[in-house]
N, C-alpha and C positions, 0 to 999 in steps of 0.2 A: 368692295366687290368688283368694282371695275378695272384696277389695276389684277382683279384676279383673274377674269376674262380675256385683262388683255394678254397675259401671259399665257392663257391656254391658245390664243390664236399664234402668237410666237411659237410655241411647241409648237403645236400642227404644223412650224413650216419643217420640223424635223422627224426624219423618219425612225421612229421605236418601235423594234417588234421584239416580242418573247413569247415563252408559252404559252398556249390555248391552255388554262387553269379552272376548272368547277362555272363559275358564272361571269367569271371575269372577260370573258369571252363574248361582250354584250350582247354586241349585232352579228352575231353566232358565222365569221366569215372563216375561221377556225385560227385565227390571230388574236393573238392580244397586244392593242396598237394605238395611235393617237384616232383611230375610227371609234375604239370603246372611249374613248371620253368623250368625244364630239357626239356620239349616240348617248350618251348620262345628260351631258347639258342639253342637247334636245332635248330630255326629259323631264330633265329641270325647268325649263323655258316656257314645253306646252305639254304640259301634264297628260293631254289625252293621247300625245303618242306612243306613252309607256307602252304600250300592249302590244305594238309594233315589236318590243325587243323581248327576248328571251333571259329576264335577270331579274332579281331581288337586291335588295341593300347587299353592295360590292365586300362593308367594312364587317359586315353580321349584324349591325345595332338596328335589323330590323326597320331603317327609315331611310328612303329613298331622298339623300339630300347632297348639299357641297363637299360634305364630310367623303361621301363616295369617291369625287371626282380627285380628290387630294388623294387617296390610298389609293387609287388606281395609277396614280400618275408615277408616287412613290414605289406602286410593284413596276412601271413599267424602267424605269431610272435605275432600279437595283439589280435587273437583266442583267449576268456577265455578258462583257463584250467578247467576243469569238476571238479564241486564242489565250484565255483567261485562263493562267494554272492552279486547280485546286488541288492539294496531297493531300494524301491517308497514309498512315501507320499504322502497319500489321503485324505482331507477332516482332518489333523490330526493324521491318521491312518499309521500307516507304516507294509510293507507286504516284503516278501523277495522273489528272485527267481535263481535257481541254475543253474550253468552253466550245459549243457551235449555234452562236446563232440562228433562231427557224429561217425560212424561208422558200422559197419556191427553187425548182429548178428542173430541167428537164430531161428524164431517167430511160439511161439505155443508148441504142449505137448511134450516138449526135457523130454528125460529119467530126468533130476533132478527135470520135475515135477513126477511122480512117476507112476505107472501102472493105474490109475484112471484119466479119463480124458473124454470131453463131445467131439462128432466128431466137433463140431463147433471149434475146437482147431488145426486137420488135414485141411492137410498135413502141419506136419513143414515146413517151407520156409525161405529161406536166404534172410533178408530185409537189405539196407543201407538205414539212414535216416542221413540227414547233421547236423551240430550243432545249438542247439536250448537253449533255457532258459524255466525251469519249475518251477512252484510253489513248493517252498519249503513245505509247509503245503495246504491242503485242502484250501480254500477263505472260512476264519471265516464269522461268526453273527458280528462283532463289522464291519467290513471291507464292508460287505455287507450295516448295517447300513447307517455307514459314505456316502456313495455311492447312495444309495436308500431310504432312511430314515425310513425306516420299518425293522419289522425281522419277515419273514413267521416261522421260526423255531418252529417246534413242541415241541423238548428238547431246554430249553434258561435257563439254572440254569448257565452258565457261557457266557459271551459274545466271550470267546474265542473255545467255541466247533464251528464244523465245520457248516456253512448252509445250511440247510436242506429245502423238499419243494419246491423246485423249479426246474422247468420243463429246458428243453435245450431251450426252446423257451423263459424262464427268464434268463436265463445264455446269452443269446445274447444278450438281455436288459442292463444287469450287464456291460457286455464288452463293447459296445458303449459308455455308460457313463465313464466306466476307463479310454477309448481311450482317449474321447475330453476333460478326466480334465488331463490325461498324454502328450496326444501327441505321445505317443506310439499305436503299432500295438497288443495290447494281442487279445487271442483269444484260444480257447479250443483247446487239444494236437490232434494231428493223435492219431488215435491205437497205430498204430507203436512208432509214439514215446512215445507214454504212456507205453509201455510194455519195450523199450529202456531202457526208464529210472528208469522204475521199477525193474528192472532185475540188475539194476545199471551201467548201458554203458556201458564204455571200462573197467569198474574197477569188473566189475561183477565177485564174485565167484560163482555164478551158485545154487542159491538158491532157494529153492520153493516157499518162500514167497518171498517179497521185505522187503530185508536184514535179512535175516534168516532160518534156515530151521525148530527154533523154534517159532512159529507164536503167543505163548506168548511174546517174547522179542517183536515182531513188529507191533501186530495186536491184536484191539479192532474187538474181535466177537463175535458169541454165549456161547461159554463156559465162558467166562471172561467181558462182557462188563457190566454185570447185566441191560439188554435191554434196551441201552441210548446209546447217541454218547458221546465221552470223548474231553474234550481241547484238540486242536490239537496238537503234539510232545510230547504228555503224553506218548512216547514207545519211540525205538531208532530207529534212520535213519536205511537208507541203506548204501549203499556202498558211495553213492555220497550227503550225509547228507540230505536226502531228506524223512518226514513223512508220515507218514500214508498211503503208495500204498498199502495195505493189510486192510483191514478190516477199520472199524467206520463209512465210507461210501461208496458204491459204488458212482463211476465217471461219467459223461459223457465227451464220446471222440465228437473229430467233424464231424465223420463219420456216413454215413449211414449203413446201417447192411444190409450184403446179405454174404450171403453163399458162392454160388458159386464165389465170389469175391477175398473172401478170398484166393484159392486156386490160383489164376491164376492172382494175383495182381501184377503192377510195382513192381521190386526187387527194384528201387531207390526210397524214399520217398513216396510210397503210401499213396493216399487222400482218399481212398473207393471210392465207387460207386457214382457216377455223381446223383441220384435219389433212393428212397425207400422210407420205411413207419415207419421204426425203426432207432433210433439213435444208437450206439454203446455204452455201459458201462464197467467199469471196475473197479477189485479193491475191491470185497466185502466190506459190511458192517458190523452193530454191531451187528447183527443175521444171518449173514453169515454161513453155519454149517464146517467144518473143511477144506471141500477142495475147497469153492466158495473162498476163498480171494488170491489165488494161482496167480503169476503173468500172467499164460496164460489163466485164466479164462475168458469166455467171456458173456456179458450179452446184452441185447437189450430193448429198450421200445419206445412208442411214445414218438415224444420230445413236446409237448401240456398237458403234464401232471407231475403230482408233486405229491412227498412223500416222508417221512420221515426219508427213506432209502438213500435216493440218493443227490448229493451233486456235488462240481466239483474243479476242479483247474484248475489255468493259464496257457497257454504256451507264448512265446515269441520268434518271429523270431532275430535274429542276424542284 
């Protein structure tokens, strides 16, 4: 028992974060970290501060014991690390998606986006979002195919440029069918974590684009795209080897778009607004003009409608 202790004081000197999961989440700060173990042995230690936390047996065996603090430590050790590739095969088709570590960061016109900014960008605010899996690349024409057996795409000189033409109300079409031929839960990113990951998570240098501050090296837009979308990873990642959050297409997130939301949103995981009439986008596209594909740029449209601009990628809960 004591060499067991001493090795949870070792851990503590390292920092582990993942998902905020069901109860696992002890001392409820919306992390799941070496703070939830160090709140279990508190509870181990002096029984009567259990009441203090918000939890029951971690493992399900119904008893609040050491047993806990081991399955906690092993979900927190199995965390992919950010930038982790995981693939799916669909219909033949194989897509990838990277890991991102949760963590905190601060959402909206930070000085490294530069004196030019829409108010729909104020006030910056300090969002935590938990760890999640995003699409490595935009959801191509060939992947959409495979899945749907058509391709709306306006530009199709390559099956692997991104798909275009479809509304947020086809993108949930899209995802339905990836669920029940995966068995997986995808589903389009929050803001938050679309702008997370754009920004490049915990690994962010603080860029104005997503992965650079030269938006050549990262981003098909108006000066460079010659008014077309390009194959997707035709430029270089970001921080967390992730394509195209700048420019070739604007995104849709899965949020609704309000204003005043924005300002006065959950610091933990914000979902937007329960209701509205615009969907959230992000991410310029291939006529974007210099400062739309900026990671805090923000855009809106009906989700019942489609064009040639607009496009999306996966998220993936943990």
């Amino acid at each position: 028992m004591k060499k067991f202790f001493s090795f949870i004081v070792l851990l503590s000197m390292v920092a582990f974060t993942t998902s905020a999961q069901n109860s696992k989440d002890v001392n409820a700060d919306g992390l799941v970290d070496i703070g939830d173990v160090t709140s279990i042995i508190d509870c181990l230690l002096n029984p009567s501060s259990a009441d203090s936390y918000r939890f029951i047996s971690i493992n399900g065996d119904s008893i609040m014991d050491v047993t806990d603090v081991s399955f906690l430590i092993d979900f927190i050790l199995s965390a992919p690390t950010s930038g982790t590739i995981q693939s799916f095969t669909v219909n033949g088709v194989t897509f990838e998606m990277v890991a991102v570590e949760g963590g905190t960061f601060t959402m909206g016109a930070t000085p490294d986006q530069g004196s030019y900014y829409n108010n729909s960008e104020r006030p910056t605010h300090q969002v935590t979002v938990s760890s999640f899996w995003i699409g490595k690349t935009e959801v191509t024409q060939q992947l959409w195919i495979a899945l749907m057996g058509s391709n709306p795409s306006y530009f199709h000189s390559s099956n692997l440029q991104p798909v275009e033409h479809v509304s947020w109300n086809d993108c949930q079409e899209f995802i339905t069918k990836l669920n029940e031929a995966t068995g997986k839960t995808f589903r389009l990113p929050t803001e938050a974590e679309w702008e997370f990951a754009a920004r490049g998570g915990n690994k962010s240098q603080g860029y104005k684009f997503s992965g650079s501050n030269n938006d050549d090296d990262v981003a098909w837009y108006d000066s460079n795209s010659g008014g077309k979308t390009h194959p997707v990873a035709s430029k270089a990642p970001n921080e967390l080897g992730i394509y195209d959050m700048s420019g070739n297409l604007f995104e849709w997130c899965n949020d609704w778009y309000n204003s005043s939301y924005y300002s006065s949103s959950p610091k933990v995981n914000p979902t937007g607004p329960e209701s509205g009439t615009m969907r959230v986008m992000r991410g310029g596209d291939w006529s974007s003009a210099y400062l739309q594909h900026r990671v805090a740029f923000r855009d809106r449209w009906f989700p019942d409608e489609s064009n040639f601009k607009w496009g999306f990628r996966l998220c993936l809960s943990e």
